[in-house]
C-alpha positions in Angstrom: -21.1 -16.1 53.1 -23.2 -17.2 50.2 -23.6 -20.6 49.3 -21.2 -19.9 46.2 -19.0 -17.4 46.8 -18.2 -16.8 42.4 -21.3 -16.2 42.0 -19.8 -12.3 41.0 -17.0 -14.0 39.3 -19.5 -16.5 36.9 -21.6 -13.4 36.2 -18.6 -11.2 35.0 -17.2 -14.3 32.7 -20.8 -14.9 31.5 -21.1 -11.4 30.4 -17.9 -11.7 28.5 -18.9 -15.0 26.7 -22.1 -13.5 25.8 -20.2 -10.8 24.1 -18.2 -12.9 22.0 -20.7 -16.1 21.4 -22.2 -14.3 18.7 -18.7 -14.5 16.2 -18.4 -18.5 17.6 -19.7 -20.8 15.4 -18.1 -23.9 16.3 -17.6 -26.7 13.4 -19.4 -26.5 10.5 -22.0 -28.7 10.7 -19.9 -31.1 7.2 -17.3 -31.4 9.7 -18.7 -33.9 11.7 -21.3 -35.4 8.9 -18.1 -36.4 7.2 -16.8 -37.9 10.0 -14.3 -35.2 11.8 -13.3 -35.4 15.5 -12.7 -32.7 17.6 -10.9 -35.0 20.0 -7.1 -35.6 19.8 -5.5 -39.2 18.7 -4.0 -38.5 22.4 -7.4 -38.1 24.4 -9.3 -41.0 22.4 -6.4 -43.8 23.5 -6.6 -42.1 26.8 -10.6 -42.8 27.0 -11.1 -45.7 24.9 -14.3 -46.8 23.5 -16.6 -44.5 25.1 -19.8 -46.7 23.5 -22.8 -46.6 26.1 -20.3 -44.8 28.9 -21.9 -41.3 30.6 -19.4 -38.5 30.2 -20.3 -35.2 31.6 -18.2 -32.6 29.4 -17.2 -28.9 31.9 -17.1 -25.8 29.7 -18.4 -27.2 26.9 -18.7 -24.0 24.7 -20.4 -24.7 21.2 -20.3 -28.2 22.2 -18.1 -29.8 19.1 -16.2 -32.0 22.1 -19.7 -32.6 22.9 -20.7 -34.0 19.7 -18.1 -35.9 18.8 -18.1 -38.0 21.8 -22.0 -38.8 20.9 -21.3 -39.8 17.2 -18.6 -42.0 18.8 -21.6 -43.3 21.2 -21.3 -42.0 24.5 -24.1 -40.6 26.8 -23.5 -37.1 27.1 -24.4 -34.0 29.1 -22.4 -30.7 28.6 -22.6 -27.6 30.4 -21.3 -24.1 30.0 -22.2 -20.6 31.9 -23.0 -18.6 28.5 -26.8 -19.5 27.3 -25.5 -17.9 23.7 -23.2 -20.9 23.3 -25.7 -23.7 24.4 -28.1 -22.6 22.0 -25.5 -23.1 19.0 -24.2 -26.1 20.1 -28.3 -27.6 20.8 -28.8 -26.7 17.3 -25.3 -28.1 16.1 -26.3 -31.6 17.7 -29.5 -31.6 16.2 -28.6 -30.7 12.9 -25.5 -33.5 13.0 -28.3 -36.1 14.4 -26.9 -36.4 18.0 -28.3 -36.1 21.4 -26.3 -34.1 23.6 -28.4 -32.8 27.4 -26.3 -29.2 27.0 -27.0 -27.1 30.7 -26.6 -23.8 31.1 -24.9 -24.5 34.7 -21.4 -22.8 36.6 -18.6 -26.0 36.8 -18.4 -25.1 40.4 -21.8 -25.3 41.2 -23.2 -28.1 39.5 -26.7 -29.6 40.6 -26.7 -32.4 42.6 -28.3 -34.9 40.7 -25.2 -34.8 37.9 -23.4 -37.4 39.0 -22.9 -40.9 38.2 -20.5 -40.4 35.4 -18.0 -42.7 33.5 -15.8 -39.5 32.2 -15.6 -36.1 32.9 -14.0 -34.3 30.0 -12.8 -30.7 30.2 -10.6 -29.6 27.3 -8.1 -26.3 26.4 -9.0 -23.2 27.4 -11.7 -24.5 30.5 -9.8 -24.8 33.6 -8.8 -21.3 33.5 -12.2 -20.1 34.5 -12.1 -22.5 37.6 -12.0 -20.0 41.2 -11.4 -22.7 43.0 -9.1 -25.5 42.2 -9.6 -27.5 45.3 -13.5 -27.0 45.9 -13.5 -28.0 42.0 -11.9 -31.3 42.0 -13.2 -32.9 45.1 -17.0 -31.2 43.6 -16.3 -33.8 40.4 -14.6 -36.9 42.1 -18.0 -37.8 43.9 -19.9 -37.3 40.6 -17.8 -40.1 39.1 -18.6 -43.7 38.9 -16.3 -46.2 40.7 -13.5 -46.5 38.7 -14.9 -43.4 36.7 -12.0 -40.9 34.6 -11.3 -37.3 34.5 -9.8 -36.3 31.9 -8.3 -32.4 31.3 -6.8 -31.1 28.5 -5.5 -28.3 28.5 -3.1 -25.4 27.7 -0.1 -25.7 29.8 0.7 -23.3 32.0 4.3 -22.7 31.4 3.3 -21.7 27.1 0.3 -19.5 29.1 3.2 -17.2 31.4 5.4 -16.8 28.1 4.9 -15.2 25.5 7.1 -15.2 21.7 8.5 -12.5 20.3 9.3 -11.5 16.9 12.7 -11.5 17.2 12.6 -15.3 18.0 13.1 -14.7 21.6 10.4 -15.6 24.6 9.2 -12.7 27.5 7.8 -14.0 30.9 4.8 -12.5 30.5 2.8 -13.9 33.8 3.3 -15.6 37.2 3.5 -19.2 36.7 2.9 -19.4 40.9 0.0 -16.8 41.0 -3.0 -18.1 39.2 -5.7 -15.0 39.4 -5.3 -12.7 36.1 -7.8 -10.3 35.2 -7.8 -9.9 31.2 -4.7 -11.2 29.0 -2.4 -9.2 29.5 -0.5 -11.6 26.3 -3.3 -11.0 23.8 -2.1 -13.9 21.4 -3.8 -15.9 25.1 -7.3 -14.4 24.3 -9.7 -16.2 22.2 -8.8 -15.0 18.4 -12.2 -13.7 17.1 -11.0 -10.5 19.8 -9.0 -9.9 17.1 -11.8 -9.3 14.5 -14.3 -7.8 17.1 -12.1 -6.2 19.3 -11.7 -6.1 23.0 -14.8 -6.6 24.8 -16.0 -3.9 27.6 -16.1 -6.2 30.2 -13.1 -7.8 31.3 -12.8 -11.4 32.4 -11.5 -12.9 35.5 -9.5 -16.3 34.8 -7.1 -18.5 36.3 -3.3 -20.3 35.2 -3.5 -23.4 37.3 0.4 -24.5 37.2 1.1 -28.3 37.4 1.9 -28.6 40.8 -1.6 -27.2 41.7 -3.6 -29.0 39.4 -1.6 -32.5 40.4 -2.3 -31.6 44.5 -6.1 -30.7 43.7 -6.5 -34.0 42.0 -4.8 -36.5 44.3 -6.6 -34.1 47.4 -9.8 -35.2 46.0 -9.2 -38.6 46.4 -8.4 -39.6 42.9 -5.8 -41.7 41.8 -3.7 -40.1 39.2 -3.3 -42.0 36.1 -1.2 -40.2 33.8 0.5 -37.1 33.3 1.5 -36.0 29.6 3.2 -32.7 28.0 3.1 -32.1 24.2 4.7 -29.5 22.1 3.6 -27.5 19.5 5.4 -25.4 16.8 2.4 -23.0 16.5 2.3 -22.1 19.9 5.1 -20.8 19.9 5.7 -18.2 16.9 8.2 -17.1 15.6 11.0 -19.9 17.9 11.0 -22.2 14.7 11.4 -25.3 15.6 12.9 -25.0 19.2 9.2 -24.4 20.5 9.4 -28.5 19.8 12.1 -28.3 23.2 8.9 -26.5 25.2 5.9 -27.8 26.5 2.3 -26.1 24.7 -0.6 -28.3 26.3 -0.7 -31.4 28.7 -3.5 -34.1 29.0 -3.8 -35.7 32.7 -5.9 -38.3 33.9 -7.1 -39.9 37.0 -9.8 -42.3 38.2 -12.0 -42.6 40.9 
């Protein structure tokens, strides 16, 4: 058994993200010279004043979570699997006038000397490339300072199984208890520049985490859970009006070391 048994599944998703990081841009750069956040009013009470605090972001993609938790002050080192995307978001943070370490490392494999972290941040659309649930939260609760937060944010896995239909009506579209998917097979799920590029050759291999899962993984890797939010969102849902404000789009949990 190899000492990281995704090592197949990392390479596949690389290969995909390489495909698309080209059409990726990120913010533009007046975005964040002017002062814009790519964080939510939701995660900045749930963080605080992040001034002089190390926070390790997980998936970081072209790193505008990234940089805007630098202009606010915070230490920060991001990683992501696709070199493509680190190289935007390196010359994103130096054109905005932040440092940002960004490594091109797997989330469930990280080197051994990342660690000693005040917050570790992973935001919508990250978890789902995570094998292992388990293995990946007790990896991150020992990188974490005493008293340290992880923060996800994320798509929640009820709007990920169901998909909306023009007729104003909703389809089960996955299984809310299996996590493993290979593809979307909902393509309003898959990142939208597929839909000016097309669908890429190689298919990726991701993961719906449902609640229950990503609750046990947390509180198995010895963290204390802090809070556990769901949020609608009209555009999540087209086509319901507004009774998608009755179902749950993305959540935002928390827990400390």
């Amino acid at each position: 058994m190899t000492a990281n048994p995704w090592v197949k599944i990392t390479a596949q998703n690389t290969e995909y993200w390489e495909t698309l990081a080209p059409y990726r841009l990120g913010e533009p750069i007046a975005f964040f010279r002017q002062g814009g956040s790519t964080l939510t009013d939701e995660e900045r009470a749930a963080v605080g004043d992040v001034a002089g605090r190390r926070v390790l972001q997980l998936a970081c993609s072209t790193g505008d979570e990234a940089i805007t938790f630098a202009q606010l002050g915070a230490d920060v080192t991001a990683v992501d699997i696709a070199p493509s995307h680190l190289t935007t978001a390196q010359a994103m943070a130096t054109e905005v006038g932040v440092r940002v370490e960004f490594l091109e490392q797997d989330m469930m494999s990280l080197d051994a000397s990342l660690t000693g972290f005040d917050i570790i941040y992973i935001s919508w659309g990250g978890i789902c490339w995570v094998p292992d649930i388990d293995s990946w939260a007790r990896s991150l609760a020992h990188r974490l300072t005493p008293g340290g937060m992880l923060m996800i944010s994320e798509h929640h896995p009820v709007w990920e199984v169901l998909t909306s239909r023009a007729d104003g009506t909703l389809r089960v579209g996955g299984d809310y208890f299996t996590a493993a998917r290979d593809g979307y097979p909902d393509p309003d799920k898959a990142p939208q520049v597929i839909c000016e590029i097309g669908i890429p050759a190689t298919t990726p291999r991701s993961y719906i985490w449902n609640l229950g899962r990503v609750v046990t993984a947390v509180l198995g890797a010895g963290l204390a859970l802090r809070s556990l939010r769901e949020f609608p969102d009209e555009q999540n849902y087209p086509g319901l009006g507004t009774s998608a404000m009755h179902l749950p789009a993305t959540y935002l949990l928390t827990a400390a070391r």
